[in-house]
C-alpha positions as CSV (number, residue, x, y, z in Angstrom):
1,X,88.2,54.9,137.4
2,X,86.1,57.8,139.2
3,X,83.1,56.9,141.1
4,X,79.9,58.8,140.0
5,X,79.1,61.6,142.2
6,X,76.3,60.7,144.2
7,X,74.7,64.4,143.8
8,X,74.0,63.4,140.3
9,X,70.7,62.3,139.0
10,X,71.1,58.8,138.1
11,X,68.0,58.8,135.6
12,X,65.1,56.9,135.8
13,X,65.3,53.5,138.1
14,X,65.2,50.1,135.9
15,X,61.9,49.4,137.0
16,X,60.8,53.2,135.9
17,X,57.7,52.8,133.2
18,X,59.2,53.2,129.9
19,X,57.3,56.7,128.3
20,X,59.4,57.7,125.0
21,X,58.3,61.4,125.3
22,X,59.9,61.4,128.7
23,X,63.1,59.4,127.8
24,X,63.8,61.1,124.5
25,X,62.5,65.0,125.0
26,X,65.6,66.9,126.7
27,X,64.8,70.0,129.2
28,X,64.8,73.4,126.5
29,X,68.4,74.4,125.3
30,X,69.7,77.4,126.4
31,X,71.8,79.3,124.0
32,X,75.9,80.1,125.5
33,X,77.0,81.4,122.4
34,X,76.4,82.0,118.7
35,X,77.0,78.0,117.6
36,X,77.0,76.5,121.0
37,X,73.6,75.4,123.7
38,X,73.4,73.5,126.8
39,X,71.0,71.4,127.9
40,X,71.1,69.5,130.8
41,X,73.7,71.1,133.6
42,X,77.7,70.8,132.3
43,X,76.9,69.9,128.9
44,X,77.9,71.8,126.1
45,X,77.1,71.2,122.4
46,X,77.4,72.4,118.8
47,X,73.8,73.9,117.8
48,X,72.1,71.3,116.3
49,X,70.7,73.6,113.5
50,X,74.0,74.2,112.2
51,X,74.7,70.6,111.7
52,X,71.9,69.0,110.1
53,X,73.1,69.6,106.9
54,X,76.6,67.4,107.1
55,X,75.4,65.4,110.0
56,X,72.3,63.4,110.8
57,X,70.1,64.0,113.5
58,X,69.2,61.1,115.7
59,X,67.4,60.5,118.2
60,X,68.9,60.0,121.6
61,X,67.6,58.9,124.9
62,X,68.6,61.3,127.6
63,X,69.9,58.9,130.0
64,X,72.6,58.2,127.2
65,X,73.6,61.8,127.0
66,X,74.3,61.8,131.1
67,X,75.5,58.1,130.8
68,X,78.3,59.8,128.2
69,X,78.8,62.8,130.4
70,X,79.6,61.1,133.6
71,X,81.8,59.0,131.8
72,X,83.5,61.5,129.3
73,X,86.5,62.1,132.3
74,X,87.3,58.4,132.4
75,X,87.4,57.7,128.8
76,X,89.9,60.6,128.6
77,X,92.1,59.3,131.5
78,X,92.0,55.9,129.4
79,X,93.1,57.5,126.3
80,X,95.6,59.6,128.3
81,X,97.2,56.4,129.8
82,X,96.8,54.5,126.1
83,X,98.2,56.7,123.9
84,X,99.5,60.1,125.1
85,X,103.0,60.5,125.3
86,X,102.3,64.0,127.2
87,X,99.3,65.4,128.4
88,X,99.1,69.5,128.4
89,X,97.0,71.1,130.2
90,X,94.5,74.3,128.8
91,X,96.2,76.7,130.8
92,X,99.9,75.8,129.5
93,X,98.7,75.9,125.7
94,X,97.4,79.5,126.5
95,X,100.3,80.4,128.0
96,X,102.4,79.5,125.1
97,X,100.1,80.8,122.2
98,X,100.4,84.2,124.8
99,X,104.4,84.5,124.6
100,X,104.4,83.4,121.1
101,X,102.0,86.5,120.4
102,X,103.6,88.8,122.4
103,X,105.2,91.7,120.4
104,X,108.8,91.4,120.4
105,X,110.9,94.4,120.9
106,X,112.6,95.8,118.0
107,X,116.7,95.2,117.6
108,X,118.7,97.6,119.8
């Protein structure tokens, strides 16, 4: 297991008054793409907008989204060491979609 990077915020201390407005209000989003926002640093997610049709909107205490983040990379390694047989990497799946879309030359 990684140990949480002591740079990080760690949220409000246990003995921290308890103010909803504070705990459940995240900092403004900030638009990265056409269906995609961030809101606090290194977290990415689907426009709410777009899914409150299909999908509920609750609401969630902020120090549950970082509690999530910080723990999103051991989670994977768990799942990794579970249940993968192989773990690929970004880069290698690009490089094969790349070489599987690369024009072949026509038959001498």
């Amino acid at each position: 297991m990684r140990d949480v990077d002591q740079e990080q915020d760690p949220g409000p201390a246990a003995t921290a008054p308890y103010r909803f407005a504070d705990q459940h209000t995240p900092p403004v989003a900030q638009r990265v793409s056409e269906v995609a926002q961030t809101t606090f640093e290194h977290v990415y997610e689907v426009d709410p907008r777009l899914m409150e049709v299909h999908v509920l909107q609750q609401v969630f205490p902020n120090w549950d989204t970082l509690r999530i983040m910080r723990s999103r990379h051991d989670h994977l390694e768990w799942m990794h060491h579970h249940f993968a047989e192989k773990v690929v990497t970004g880069s290698e799946l690009l490089a094969e979609v790349e070489r599987e879309s690369a024009p072949t030359p026509p038959p001498l």
